[in-house]
C-alpha positions, 0 to 999 in steps of 0.5 A: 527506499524505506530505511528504517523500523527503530520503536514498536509499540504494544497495543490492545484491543481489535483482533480478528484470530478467532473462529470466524477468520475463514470468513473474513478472508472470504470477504477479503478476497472479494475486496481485492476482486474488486480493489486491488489494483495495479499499474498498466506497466506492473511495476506498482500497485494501488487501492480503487477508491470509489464513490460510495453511493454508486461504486463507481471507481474515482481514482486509487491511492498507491505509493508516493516513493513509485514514481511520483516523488519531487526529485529535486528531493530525492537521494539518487543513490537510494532510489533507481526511478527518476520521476520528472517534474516539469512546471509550465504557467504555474501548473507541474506535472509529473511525466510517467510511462504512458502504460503506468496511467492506466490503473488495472484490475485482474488476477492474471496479468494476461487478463487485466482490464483497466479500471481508470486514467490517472489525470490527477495525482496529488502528493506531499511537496516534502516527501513527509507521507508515502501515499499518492492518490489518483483521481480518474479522468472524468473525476476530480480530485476532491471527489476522489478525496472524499471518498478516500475519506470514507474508507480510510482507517479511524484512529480508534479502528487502528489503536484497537489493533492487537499485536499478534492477533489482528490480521492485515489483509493486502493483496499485490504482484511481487516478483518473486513467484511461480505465477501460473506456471506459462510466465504471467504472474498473479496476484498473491493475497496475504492475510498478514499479522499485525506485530506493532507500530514503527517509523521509518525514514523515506527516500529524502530523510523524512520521518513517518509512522508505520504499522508492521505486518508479518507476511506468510509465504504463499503457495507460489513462493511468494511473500512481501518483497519486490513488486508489492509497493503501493498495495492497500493494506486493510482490516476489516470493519464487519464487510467494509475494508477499513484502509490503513494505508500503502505498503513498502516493498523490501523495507524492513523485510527479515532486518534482524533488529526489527524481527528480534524486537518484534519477536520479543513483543510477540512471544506467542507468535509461531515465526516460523510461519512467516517468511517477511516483515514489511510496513506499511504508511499511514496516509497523511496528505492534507497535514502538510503542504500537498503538491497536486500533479497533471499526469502526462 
C-alpha cells in the first residue's frame, strides 16, 4: 500500500494535447499490443523490456510492493501479500505462485499467450523504489538492465512534462469492469492526464517520488483502482514509448487533499471528466543497495 500525496509541483514544457493526440493514442495502442503485460495469476501487471536491436523480450519491469517486497521490512497491517524470502549458501530467493512467473500478453484473459519466465528479479534491499524488474529465462540480468536503460524515461523528458496538458498513457486489468460481457476481463487502456509530482510513503515508511495522473473512466466502468499495480506508465518520444515508471493501485485515488491541491494547480482541467487520481514510481534501482532475487 502507498500512503501518501503531500507536495505537487508545477512544471512546464512537453505537452501532447494537440491536434495530433488521436494518432498518439494510435501508437499507444500499438505499444500496449506489444508491451503491457500481466502476471499469469492476474493479480499484477508489468512492461515488456526488450532488446532493442532484435525486439526480442528479456524480462518486464512491475512493482516491487506485488510480491517481492523484504518482508522482514513490511508493516503486516498494511499489506495483505506475504512475500517469502528464503537464503540458502549465500543466494535468496523469493518464492511466488508458480502461474505468477510466467509473465503474459493479450487483451482478453481468456487469450493470453506468455511472453517469458521470470528467473531473476532484482529489487531494492530498503524498500526505497517501488520497481522490480524481471529478466527471463535465457536472459541475464544486466542484459535485461540495459535494455531497461534505453527505454526509461530522461529526466528532461520528464521536467518537460506539462501539468494538465501531457497525457500519460498506461494500460492494466482493474478489477472493477464489465469485461467482455461472458466473465473474462480485459485489458482497460488509459490516456491519463499528467496534474504534478508527489511523494508518497511505501509499505515500510520509505519515502519516494511520484508522478500523478488523472484516470478517465472507460467504457467498462473501469478507472485506476484494484488490479492496476505494476502497469508501465509512458509518454511518448515521437513513436517510442519513454517509461516513466510503475503504477499504484488505490494510492491517492479520489484522497480529497490530493485531488483539492491538484484541482487548484490545474484550474483549466475539466474533473469532471476523470474518475481517479493514481501515482506512479520513478525507477531508482542502482542509487541504492539492490537485492537480486532467484525466483521459485
Amino acid at each position: 500500500m502507498i500512503i501518501g500525496a503531500v507536495t505537487l509541483g508545477l512544471l512546464t514544457g512537453y505537452d501532447e494535447s494537440g491536434p495530433d493526440a488521436h494518432d498518439s493514442q494510435a501508437i499507444a495502442g500499438a505499444i500496449f499490443d506489444q508491451n503491457g503485460a500481466v502476471w499469469g495469476d492476474l493479480e499484477c501487471l508489468a512492461f515488456a523490456i526488450r532488446d532493442p536491436a532484435t525486439h526480442i523480450p528479456v524480462g518486464a519491469l512491475t512493482a516491487a510492493h506485488c510480491s517481492y517486497v523484504n518482508p522482514d521490512l513490511i508493516n503486516q497491517a498494511l499489506y495483505v501479500r506475504e512475500p517469502a524470502w528464503h537464503t540458502v549458501d549465500n543466494v535468496t530467493s523469493v518464492t511466488v505462485p508458480a502461474r505468477a512467473q510466467n509473465i503474459e500478453i493479450g487483451s482478453n484473459s481468456s487469450a493470453l499467450k506468455i511472453l517469458g519466465r521470470v528467473h531473476k528479479v532484482l529489487v531494492a534491499s530498503d524498500n526505497s523504489s517501488d520497481e522490480a524488474v524481471e529478466a527471463f529465462d535465457g536472459y541475464t540480468l544486466s542484459e535485461t538492465l540495459k535494455d531497461l536503460s534505453q527505454e526509461l524515461a530522461s529526466d528532461a523528458e520528464v521536467h518537460a512534462m506539462i501539468p494538465g496538458k501531457t497525457r500519460i498513457y498506461v494500460a492494466g486489468w482493474p478489477a472493477r469492469q464489465t469485461g467482455d460481457g461472458h466473465g473474462h476481463q480485459e485489458q482497460q487502456r488509459f490516456a491519463a492526464l499528467f496534474i504534478g509530482r508527489s511523494t508518497a510513503e511505501t509499505i515500510t515508511g520509505k519515502t519516494i517520488d511520484v508522478i500523478l495522473a488523472a484516470f478517465p473512466e472507460t467504457q467498462d466502468g473501469a478507472t485506476c483502482s484494484a488490479g492496476m499495480s505494476g502497469s508501465g506508465a509512458f509518454i511518448l518520444n515521437g513513436s517510442r514509448p519513454a517509461l516513466l515508471g510503475t503504477t499504484f493501485e488505490e494510492k491517492l485515488v479520489i484522497h480529497p487533499d490530493t485531488l483539492a491541491t491538484a484541482a487548484e494547480l490545474n484550474s483549466s482541467v475539466d474533473w469532471s471528466q476523470y474518475a481517479s487520481v493514481c501515482a506512479i514510481a520513478r525507477p531508482t534501482l542502482g542509487s541504492q543497495p539492490d537485492t537480486l532475487l532467484d525466483v521459485d
